[in-house]
C-alpha positions in Angstrom: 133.1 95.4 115.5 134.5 98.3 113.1 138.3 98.1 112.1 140.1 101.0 114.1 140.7 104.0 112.1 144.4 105.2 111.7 144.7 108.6 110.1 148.0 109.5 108.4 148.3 112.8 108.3 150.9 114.1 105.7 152.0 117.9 105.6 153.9 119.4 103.3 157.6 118.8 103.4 156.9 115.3 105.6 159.7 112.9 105.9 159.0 110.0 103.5 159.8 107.3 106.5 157.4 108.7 108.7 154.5 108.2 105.9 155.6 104.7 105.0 156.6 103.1 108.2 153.3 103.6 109.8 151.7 102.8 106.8 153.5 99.6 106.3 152.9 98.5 110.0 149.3 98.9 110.1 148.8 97.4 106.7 150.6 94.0 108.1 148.7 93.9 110.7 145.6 94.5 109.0 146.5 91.3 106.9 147.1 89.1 109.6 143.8 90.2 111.3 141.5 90.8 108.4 138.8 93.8 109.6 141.3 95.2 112.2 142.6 98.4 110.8 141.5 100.8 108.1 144.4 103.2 107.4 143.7 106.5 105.8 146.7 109.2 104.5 145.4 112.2 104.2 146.7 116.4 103.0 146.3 119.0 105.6 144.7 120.5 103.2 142.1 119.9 99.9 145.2 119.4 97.7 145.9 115.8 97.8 149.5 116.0 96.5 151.8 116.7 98.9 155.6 116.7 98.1 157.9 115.0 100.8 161.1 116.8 102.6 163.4 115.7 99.2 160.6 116.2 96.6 158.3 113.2 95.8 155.1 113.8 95.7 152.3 111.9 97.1 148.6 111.6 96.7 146.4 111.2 99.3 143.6 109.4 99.8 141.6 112.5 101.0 142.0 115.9 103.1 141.8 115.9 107.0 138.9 118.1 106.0 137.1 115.1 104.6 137.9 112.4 107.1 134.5 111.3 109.1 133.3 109.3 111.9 135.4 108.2 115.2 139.4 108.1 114.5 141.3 105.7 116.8 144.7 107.2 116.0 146.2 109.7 114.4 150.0 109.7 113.3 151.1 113.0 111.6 154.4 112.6 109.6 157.2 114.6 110.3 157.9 117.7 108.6 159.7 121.3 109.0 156.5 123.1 108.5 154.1 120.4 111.0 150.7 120.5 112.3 150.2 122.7 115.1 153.5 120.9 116.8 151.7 117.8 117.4 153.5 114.7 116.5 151.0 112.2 117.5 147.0 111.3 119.4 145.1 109.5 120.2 141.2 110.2 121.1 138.9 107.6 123.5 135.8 107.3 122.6 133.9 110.2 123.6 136.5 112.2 121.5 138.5 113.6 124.0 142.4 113.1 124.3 143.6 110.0 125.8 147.2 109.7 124.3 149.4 112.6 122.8 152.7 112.6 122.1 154.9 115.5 121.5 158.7 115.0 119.8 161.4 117.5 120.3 159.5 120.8 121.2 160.1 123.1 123.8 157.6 122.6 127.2 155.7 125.1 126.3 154.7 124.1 123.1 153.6 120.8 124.5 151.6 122.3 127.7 149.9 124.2 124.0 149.3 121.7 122.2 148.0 119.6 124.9 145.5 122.4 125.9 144.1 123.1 122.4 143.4 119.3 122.4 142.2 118.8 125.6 
């Protein structure tokens, strides 16, 4: 069985906590269960340093661009700037949207959202 894929995606201007947190959560759990998780964080685009809301920068393993074969979940950090409005999904295994979640955007940006993905 392949370790589930988690995909970090940073944008510029991300909040810090929502980079870490994640990260830290699936790394534990990784090393409790060995062969469970692969976590990725990865730019929105091809230049791997991205500066967080308050200025530090981080590097990226890759670009979003670059990130192959199934992803089990995607987390995108929050930022002013975001990704399309999307917060969070997940895909099931034919690559179509199983879980999405959406914080503090209008209903119409979610129905959006949803659609594009759907």
């Amino acid at each position: 069985m392949r370790p589930k894929l988690v995909l970090i995606v940073v944008p510029p201007l991300a909040t810090l906590q929502d980079v870490t947190g994640p990260w830290e959560v699936f790394c534990r759990a990784e090393a409790d269960v060995p062969g469970s998780y692969e976590v990725v964080i990865a730019a929105t685009d091809a230049d791997l340093q991205v500066r967080t809301k308050f200025g530090l920068p981080i590097i990226c393993a890759r670009s979003i661009h670059d990130v192959q074969g199934p992803i089990d979940t995607v987390l995108v950090a929050g930022s002013e700037q975001g990704v399309g409005g999307m917060d969070y999904f997940r895909l099931d295994a034919t690559g179509r949207l199983q879980e999405m979640t959406v914080l503090w955007r209008p209903l119409p940006a979610v129905i959006a959202v949803h659609a594009r993905l759907s």
